[in-house]
N, C-alpha and C positions, 0 to 999 in steps of 0.2 A: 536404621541405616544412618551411618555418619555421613552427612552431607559437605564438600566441600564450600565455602561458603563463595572462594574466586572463579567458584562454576555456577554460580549463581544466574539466572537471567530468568526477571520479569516481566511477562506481555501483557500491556493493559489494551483489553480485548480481546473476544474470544469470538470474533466472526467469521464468517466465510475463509478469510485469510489468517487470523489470528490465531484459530484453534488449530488449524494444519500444520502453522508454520511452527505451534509449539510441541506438536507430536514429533515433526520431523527434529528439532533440536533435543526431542526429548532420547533421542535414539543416539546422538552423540554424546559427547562428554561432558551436559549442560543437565544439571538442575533447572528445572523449568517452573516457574509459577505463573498463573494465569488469574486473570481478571474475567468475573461475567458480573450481572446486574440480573439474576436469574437465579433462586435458591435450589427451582429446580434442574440446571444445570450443575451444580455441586456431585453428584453420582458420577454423572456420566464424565467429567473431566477429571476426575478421580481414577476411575480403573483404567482411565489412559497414562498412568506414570507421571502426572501432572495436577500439582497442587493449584487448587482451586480457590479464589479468594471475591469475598461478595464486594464490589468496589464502583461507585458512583461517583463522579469525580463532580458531580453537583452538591455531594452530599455526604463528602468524606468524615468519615469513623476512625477512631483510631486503629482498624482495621490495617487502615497506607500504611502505616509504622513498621509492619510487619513484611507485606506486601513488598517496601520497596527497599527491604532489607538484602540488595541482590547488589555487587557490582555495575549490573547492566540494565535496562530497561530500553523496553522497545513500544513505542507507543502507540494505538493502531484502532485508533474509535473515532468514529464520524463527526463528533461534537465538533460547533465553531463559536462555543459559547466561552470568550476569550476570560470572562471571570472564576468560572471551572477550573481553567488551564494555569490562573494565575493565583490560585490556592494551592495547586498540584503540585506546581513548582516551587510552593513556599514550602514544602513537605518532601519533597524531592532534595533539596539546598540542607534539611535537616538531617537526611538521610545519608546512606552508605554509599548510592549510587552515587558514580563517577562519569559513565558516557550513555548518553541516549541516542536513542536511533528515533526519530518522527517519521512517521508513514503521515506525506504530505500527499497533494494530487498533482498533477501540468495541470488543472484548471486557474490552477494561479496566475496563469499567462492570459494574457488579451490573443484576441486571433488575432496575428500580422501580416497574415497571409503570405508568410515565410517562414523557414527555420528558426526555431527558438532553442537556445543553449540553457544553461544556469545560470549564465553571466545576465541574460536578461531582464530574469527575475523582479532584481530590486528596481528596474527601470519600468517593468510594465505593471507587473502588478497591483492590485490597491486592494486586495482580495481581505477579509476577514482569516481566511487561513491563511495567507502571507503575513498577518500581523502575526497570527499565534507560533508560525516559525519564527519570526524573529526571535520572539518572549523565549523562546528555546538558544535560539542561535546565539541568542546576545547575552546570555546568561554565563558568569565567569565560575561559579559552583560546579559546573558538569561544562562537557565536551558534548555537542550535538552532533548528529549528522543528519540532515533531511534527507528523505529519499521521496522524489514527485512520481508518483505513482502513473502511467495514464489508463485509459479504461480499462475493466478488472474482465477477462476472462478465461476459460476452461473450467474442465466438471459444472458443477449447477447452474453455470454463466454459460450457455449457448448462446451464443450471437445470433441462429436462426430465429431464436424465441425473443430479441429484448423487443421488437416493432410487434406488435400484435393486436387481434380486431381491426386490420385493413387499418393499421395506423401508418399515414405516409411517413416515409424517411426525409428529414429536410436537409437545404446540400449535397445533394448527392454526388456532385464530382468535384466534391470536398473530399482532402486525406483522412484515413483514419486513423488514431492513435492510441493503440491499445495494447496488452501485454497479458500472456500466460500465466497464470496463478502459479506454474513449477518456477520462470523466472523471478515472480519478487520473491518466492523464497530462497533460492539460489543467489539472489544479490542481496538479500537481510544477511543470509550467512556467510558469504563471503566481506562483507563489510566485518565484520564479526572476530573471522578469524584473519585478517589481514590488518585488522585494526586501523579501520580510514575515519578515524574520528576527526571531526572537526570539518565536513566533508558538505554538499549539497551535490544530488545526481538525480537526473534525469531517468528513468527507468521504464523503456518503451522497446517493441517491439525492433529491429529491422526495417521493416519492410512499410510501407505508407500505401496500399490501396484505396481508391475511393470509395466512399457508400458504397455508391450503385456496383461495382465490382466486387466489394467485401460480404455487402449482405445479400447478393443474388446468389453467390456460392454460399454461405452460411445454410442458406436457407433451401437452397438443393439440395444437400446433407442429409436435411431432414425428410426430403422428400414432400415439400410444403410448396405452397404456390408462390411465386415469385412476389416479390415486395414489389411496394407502388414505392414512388418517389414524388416531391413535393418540388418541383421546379421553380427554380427560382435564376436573374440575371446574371448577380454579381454573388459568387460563392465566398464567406467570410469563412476561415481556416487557420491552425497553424500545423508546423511539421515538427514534432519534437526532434532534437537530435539527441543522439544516446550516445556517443561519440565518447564522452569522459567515463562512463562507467566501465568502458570496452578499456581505455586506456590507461586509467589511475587502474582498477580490479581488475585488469585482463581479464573481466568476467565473459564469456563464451555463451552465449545465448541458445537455451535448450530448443528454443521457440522460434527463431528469428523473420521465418517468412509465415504469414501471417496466413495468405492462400494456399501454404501446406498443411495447415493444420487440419488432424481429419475428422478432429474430435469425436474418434470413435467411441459409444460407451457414456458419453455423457448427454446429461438432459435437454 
């Protein structure tokens, strides 16, 4: 097959969201390559139309060369091991890629016990992953865009299942802030084809229920005994706003209210 090389795009990470999000681009008009740290995963990201590449960014091979042989890159692995990130990126700068996408988290944010934007960002954070965005952001070789992720769920993420063995929920009439696995990739690929590089976005659900309201219903779903909660005076929180992704991407949120979702079918 002659592959286009400006259809190019490589995902370092092949997790829960990473592998999905490269099936669903693989179904578009995107060459897809993908990163695992796992030989025995080479099969199985294979007969999905998705080239597979063994890639440890602790322990890079001349493997990357190959790898980040793609216009695009999307970056999407849990490390905050900012020495990792700043050999990647010296491989990255030699390479063909031109814009990245970083899959960051809202944990970068301090609780303020109010609305936090993007703008906040570089005011609150002091996070180890707000350093490793920057090393992306501030780099004149490529065009980043971070995307802050907040809690990750649907399919294998039941929210009635993450508190378990009678483990209290703390905060409970604390917001919660979390987001559908079909929305980050719906907002990975609209970033994508809209071309908002250069860009930082918040990426959360709608809707902000408390604990004690999110995971009493989570957890009635399952038909499971209600969660205990850990009470406490003074509830520390923040409320993400997702305000600019709706407005820079007019992106439409598949997910938005959070107490609708029925997560029929998943674990």
């Amino acid at each position: 097959m002659i592959r286009n090389h400006d259809k190019n795009i490589s995902i370092l990470g092949s997790g829960w969201l990473g592998h999905p999000l490269a099936q669903h681009l693989s179904t578009t008009e995107f060459n897809i390559k993908i990163s695992t740290r796992s030989v025995h995963r080479l099969v199985e990201l294979e007969s999905k139309n998705i080239l597979p590449f063994i890639i440890d960014i602790d322990q890079l091979t001349d493997t990357i060369k190959s790898f980040l042989d793609a216009p695009i890159l999307i970056i999407n692995i849990t490390s905050k091991n900012s020495d990792g990130f700043i050999k990647l990126i010296a491989e990255i700068e030699q390479s063909s890629v031109k814009k990245v996408i970083f899959i960051s988290s809202t944990s970068v944010y301090q609780n303020t016990n109010s609305n936090v934007s993007e703008a906040d960002g570089a005011e609150s954070a002091t996070s180890a992953l707000f350093h490793i965005e920057n090393l992306f952001r501030d780099n004149t070789h490529f065009q980043t865009t971070i995307v802050r992720l907040a809690g990750l769920i649907g399919y294998e993420r039941h929210p009635g299942r993450f508190f378990k063995n009678g483990k209290k929920i703390p905060q409970p009439d604390a917001p919660v802030n979390l987001i559908h696995r079909d929305d980050c990739i719906g907002i990975i690929e609209t970033i994508i084809q809209q071309q908002a590089w250069g860009e930082t976005f918040n990426a959360c659900a709608d809707s902000h229920p408390t604990k004690r309201e999110f995971y009493t219903y989570a957890r009635q779903l399952l038909g499971l005994a209600l969660p205990e909660f850990l009470d406490v005076e003074e509830q520390q929180y923040k409320i993400i706003n997702n305000m600019k992704v709706k407005q820079i991407l007019k992106y439409s949120f598949l997910h938005p209210e959070l107490m609708k979702i029925d997560f029929e079918g998943y674990k």
